[in-house]
Structure formats: structure tokens, C-alpha cells
TIRO-2110 file (N, C-alpha, C; in Angstrom, 1 decimal):
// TIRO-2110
-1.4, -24.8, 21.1, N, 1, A
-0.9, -24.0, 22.2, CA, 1, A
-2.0, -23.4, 23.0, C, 1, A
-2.6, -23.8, 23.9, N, 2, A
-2.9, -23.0, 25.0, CA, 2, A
-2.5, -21.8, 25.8, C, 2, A
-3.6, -20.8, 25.8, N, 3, A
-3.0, -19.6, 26.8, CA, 3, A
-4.0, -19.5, 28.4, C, 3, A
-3.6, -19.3, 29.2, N, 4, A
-4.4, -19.2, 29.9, CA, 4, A
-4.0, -17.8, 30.9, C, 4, A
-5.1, -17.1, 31.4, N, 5, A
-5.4, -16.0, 32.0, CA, 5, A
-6.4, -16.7, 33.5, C, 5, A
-6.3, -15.9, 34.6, N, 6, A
-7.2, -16.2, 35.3, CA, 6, A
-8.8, -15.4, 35.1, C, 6, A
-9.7, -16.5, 35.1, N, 7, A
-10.6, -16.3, 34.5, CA, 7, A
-10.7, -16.5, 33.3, C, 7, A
-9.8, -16.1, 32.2, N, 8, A
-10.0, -16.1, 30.6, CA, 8, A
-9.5, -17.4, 30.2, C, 8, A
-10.1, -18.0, 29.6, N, 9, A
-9.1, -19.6, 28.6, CA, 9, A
-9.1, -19.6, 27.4, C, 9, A
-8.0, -19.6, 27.0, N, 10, A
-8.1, -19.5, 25.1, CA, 10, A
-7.2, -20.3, 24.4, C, 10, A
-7.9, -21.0, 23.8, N, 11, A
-6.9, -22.3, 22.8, CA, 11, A
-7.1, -22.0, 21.6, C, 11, A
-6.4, -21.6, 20.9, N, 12, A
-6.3, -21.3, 19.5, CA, 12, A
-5.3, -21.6, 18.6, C, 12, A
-4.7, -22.5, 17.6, N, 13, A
-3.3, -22.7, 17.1, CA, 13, A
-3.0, -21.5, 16.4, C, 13, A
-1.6, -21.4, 16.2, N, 14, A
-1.1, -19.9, 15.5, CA, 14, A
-1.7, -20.4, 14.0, C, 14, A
-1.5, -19.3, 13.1, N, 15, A
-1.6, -19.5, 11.6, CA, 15, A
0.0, -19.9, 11.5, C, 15, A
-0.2, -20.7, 10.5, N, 16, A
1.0, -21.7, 9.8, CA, 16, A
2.0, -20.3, 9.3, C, 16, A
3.2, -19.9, 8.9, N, 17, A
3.9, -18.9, 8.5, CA, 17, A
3.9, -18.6, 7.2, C, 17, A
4.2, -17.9, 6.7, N, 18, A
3.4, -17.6, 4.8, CA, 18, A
5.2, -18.4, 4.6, C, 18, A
5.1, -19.2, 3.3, N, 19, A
6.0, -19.3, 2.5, CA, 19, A
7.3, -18.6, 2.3, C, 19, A
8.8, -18.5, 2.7, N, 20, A
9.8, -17.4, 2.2, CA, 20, A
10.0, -17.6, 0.6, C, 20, A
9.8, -16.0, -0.1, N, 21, A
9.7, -16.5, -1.5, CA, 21, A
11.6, -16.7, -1.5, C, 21, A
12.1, -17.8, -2.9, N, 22, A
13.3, -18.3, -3.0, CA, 22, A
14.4, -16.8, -3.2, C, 22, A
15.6, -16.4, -2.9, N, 23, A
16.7, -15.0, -2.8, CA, 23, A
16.7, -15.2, -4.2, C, 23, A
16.6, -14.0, -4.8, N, 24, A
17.4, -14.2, -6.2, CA, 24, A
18.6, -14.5, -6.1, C, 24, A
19.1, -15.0, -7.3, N, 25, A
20.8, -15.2, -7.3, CA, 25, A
20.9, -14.7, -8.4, C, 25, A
22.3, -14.3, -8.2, N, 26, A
22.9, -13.9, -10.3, CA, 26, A
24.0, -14.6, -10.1, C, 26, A
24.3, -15.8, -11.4, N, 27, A
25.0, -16.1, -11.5, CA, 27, A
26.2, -15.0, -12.4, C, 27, A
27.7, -15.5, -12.5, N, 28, A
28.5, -15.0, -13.2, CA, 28, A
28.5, -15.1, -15.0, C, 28, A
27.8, -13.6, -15.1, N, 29, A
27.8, -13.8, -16.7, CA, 29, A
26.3, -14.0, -16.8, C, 29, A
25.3, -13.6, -15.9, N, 30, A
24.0, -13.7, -16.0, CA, 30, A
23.6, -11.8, -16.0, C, 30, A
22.8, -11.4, -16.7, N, 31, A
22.0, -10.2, -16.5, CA, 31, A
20.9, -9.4, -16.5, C, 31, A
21.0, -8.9, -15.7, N, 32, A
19.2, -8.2, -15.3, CA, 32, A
18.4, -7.4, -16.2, C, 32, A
17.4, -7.3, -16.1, N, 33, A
16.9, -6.1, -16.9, CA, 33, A
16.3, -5.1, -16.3, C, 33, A
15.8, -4.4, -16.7, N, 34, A
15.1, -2.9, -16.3, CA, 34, A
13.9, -3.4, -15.4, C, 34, A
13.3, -4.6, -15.9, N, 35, A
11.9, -4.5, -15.6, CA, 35, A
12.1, -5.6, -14.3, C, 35, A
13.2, -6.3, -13.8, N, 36, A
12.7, -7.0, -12.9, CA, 36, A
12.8, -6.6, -11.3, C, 36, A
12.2, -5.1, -11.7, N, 37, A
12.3, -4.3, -10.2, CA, 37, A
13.3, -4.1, -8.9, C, 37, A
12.5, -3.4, -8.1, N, 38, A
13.9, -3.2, -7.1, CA, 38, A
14.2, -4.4, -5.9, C, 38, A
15.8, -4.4, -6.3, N, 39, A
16.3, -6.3, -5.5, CA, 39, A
16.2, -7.4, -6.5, C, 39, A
15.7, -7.2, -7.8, N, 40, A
15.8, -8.3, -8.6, CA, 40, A
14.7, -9.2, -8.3, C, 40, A
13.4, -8.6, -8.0, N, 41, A
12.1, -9.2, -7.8, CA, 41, A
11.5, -10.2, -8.7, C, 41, A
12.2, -9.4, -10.1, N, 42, A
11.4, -10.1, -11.0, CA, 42, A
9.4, -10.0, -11.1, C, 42, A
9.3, -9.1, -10.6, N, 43, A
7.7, -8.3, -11.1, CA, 43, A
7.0, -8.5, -11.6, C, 43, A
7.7, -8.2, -13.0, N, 44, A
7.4, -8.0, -14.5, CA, 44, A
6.6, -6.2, -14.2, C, 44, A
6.7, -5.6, -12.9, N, 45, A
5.8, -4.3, -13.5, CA, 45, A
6.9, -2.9, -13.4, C, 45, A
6.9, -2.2, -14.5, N, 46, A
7.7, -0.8, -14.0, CA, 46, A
7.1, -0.2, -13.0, C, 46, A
7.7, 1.1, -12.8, N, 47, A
7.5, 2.2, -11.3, CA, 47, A
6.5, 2.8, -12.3, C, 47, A
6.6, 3.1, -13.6, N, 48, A
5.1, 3.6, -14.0, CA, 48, A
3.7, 3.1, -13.8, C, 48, A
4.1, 2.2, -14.2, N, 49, A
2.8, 1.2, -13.7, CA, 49, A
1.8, 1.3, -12.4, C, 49, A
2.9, 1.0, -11.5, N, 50, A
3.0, 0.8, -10.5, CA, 50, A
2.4, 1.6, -9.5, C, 50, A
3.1, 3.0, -9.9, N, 51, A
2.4, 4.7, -9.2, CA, 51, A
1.1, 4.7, -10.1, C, 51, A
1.0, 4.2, -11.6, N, 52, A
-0.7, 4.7, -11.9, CA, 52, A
-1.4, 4.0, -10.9, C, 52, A
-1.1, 3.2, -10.7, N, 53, A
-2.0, 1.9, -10.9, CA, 53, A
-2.4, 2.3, -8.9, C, 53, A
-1.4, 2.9, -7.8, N, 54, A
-1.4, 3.6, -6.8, CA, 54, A
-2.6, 4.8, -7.1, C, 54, A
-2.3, 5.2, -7.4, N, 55, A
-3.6, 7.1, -7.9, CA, 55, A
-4.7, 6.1, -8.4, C, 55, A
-4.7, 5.1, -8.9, N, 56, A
-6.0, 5.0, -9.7, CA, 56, A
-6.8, 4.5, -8.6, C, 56, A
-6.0, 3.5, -7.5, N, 57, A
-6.7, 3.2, -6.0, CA, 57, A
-6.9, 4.3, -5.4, C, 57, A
-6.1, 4.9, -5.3, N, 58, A
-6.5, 6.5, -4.3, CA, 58, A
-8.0, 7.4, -5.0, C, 58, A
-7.7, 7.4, -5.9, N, 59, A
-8.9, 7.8, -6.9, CA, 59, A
-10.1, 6.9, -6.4, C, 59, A
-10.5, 5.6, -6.9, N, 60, A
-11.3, 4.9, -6.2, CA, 60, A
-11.2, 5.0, -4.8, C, 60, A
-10.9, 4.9, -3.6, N, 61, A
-10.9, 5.4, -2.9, CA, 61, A
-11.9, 6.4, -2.2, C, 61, A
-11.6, 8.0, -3.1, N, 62, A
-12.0, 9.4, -3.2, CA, 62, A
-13.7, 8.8, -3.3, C, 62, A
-13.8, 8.1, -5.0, N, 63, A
-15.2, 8.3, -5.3, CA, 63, A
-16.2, 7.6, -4.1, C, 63, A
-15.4, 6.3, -3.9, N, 64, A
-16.0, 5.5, -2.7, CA, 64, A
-17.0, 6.6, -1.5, C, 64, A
-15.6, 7.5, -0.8, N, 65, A
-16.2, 8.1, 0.0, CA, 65, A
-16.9, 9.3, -0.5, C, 65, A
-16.9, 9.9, -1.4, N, 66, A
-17.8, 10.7, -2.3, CA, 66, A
-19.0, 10.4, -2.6, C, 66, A
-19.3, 9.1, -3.1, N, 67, A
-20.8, 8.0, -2.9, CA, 67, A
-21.2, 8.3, -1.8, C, 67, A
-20.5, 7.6, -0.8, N, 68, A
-21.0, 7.1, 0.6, CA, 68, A
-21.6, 8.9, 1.4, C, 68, A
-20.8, 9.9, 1.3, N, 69, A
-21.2, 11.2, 1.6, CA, 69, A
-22.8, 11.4, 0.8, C, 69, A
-23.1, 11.5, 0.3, N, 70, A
-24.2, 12.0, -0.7, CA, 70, A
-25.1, 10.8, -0.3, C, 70, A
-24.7, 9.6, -0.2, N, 71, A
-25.7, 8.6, 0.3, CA, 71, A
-26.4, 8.7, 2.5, C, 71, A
-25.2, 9.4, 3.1, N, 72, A
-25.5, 9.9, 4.1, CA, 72, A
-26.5, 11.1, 4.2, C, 72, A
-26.1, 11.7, 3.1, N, 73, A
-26.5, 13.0, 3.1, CA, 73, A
-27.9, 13.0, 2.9, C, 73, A
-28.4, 12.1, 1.8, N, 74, A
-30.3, 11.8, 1.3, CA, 74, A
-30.4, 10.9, 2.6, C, 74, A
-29.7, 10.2, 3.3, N, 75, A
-30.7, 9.0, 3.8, CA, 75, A
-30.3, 7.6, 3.8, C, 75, A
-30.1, 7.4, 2.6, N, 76, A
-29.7, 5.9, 2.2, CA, 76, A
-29.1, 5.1, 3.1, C, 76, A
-28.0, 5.5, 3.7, N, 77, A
-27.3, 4.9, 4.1, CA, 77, A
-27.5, 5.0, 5.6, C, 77, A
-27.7, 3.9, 6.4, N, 78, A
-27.9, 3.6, 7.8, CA, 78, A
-27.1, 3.8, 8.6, C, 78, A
-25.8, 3.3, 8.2, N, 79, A
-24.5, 3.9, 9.0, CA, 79, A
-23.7, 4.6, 9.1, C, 79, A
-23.9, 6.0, 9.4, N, 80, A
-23.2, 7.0, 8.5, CA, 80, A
-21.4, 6.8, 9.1, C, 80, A
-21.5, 5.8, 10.3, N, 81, A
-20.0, 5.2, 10.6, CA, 81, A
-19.0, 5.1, 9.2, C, 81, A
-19.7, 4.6, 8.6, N, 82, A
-19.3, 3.8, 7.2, CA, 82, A
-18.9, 5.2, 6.1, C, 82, A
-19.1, 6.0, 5.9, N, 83, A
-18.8, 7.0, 5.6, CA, 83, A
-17.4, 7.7, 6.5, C, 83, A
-17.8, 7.7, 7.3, N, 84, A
-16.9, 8.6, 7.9, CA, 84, A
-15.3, 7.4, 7.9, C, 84, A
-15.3, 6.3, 7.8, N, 85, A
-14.3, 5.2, 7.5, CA, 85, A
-13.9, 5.1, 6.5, C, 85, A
-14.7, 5.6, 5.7, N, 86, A
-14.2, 5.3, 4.3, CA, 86, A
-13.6, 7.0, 4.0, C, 86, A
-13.9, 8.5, 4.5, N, 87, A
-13.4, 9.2, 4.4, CA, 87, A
-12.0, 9.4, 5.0, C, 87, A
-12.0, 8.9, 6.3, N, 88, A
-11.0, 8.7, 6.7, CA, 88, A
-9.8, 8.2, 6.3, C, 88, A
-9.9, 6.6, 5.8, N, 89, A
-9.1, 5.9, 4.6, CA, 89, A
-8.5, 6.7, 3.7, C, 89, A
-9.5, 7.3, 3.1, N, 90, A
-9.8, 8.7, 1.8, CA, 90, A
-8.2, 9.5, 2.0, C, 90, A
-8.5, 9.6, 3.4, N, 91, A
-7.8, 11.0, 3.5, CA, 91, A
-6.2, 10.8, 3.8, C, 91, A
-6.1, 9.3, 4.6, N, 92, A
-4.8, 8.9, 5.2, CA, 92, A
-4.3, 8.8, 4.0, C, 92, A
-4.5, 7.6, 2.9, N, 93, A
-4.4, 7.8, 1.6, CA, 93, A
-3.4, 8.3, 1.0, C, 93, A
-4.1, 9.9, 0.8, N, 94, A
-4.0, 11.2, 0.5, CA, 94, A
-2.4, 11.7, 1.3, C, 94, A
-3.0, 11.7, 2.4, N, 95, A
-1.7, 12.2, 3.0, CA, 95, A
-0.2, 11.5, 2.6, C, 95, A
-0.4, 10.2, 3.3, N, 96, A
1.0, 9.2, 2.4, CA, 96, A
1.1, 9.7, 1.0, C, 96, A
0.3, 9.8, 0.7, N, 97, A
0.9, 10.0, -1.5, CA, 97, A
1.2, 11.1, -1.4, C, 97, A
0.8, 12.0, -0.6, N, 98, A
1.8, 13.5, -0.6, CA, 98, A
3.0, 13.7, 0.1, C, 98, A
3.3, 13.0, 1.2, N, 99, A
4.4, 12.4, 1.8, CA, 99, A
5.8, 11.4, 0.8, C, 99, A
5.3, 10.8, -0.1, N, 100, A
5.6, 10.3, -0.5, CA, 100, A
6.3, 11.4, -2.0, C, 100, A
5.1, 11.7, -2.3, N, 101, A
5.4, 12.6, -3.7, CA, 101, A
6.6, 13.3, -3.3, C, 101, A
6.5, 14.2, -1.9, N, 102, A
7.5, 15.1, -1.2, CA, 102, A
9.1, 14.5, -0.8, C, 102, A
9.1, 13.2, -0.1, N, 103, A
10.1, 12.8, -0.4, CA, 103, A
10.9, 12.4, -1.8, C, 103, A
10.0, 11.8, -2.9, N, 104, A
10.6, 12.0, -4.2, CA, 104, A
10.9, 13.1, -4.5, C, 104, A
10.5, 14.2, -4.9, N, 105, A
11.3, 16.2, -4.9, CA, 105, A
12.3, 15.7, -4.3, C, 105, A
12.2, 15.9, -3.4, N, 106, A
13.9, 15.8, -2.4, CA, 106, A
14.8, 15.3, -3.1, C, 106, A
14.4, 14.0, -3.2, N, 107, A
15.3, 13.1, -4.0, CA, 107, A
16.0, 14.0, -5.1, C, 107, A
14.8, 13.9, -6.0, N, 108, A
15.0, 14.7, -7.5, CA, 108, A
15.9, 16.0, -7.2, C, 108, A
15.5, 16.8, -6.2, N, 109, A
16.3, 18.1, -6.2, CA, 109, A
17.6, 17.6, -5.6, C, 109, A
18.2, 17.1, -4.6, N, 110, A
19.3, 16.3, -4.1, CA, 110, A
20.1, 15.4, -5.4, C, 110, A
19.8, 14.9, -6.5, N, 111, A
20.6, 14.8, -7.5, CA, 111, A
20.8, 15.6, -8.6, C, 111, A
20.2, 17.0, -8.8, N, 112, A
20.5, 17.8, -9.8, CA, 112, A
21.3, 18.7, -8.9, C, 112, A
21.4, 18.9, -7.9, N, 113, A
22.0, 19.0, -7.3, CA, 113, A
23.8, 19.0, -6.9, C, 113, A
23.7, 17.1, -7.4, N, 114, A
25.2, 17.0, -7.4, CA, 114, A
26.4, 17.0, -8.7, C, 114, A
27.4, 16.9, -8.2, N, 115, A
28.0, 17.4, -9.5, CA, 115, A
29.0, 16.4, -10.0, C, 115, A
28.9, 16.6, -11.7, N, 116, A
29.4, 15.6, -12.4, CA, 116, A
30.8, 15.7, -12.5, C, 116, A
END
């Protein structure tokens, strides 16, 4: 597929579309378990897992830009862009996992909440 602009000319084909993975189905008299996540994914990982394994990226993350600070700071590092990108990351991060933490409370307080 060609595009053309006046002045500009650009031929480039699209990327091919990723694969749709197959719907689960449940048959009648078939049953799920705990572990095959939310929608019947089939995973294999729990929500424990799942959130460590979240914090432990965010954690990495932190040290990343924590290196990169201290390597601006002596010298080392030539681009101190690169720092400030990776603090940035650092921080958006941060913010979503507390956005996130905050809407779980909600949740949590919104079903002790209701009554049996």
C-alpha cells in the first residue's frame, strides 16, 4: 500500500495482525479452577503472583533510576536525558500502583460494606 503526500512518498506494507488467541468454551459438565484467571485464560498464574511479580518490576524500575542518578551525579553517564527517562518511568509507575492500590480499598471497603 502506498501513501502519498505532496512532496512526501512513503511505501511501506502494514505489519501482518497478531494471531486471535482461540474463546475459551465450557462445555456442559466441564469445570474451572481457581487458577485459570480472569475470563478463563487459563494462565496458570494467581493475582498473587501476579501483583509480586508487578512491585518486583516497579522495584527494579526505582533501582534502575537510582543507578542512573548517582551515575549523573559523579559523571559517568553522558546523557543525563537517560536518567531523567528512566526517573520519569520510575515515577508514572508509581503513580498507577497507587491508583490502582486505591481503587482496590474501594472495592474492599464497598463489599464489607454490603450486607448479607
Amino acid at each position: 500500500m502506498a501513501f502519498s503526500i505532496p512532496g512526501v512518498s512513503l511505501s511501506a506494507a502494514l505489519p501482518p495482525l497478531p494471531p486471535t488467541p482461540p474463546s475459551p468454551s465450557i462445555s456442559p459438565g466441564s469445570s474451572t479452577t481457581a487458577t485459570t484467571g480472569v475470563g478463563g485464560a487459563g494462565t496458570g498464574t494467581d493475582f498473587g503472583a501476579s501483583l509480586a511479580s508487578a512491585m518486583d518490576q516497579l522495584g527494579a524500575l526505582h533501582q534502575n533510576s537510582d543507578a542512573l542518578a548517582t551515575k549523573v551525579a559523579t559523571g559517568e553517564l553522558k546523557n543525563p536525558h537517560e536518567y531523567l527517562m528512566a526517573a520519569q518511568e520510575a515515577s508514572i509507575s508509581t503513580q498507577a500502583a497507587v491508583a490502582v492500590r486505591n481503587k482496590a480499598l474501594e472495592a474492599f471497603n464497598e463489599i464489607m460494606r454490603m450486607q448479607l
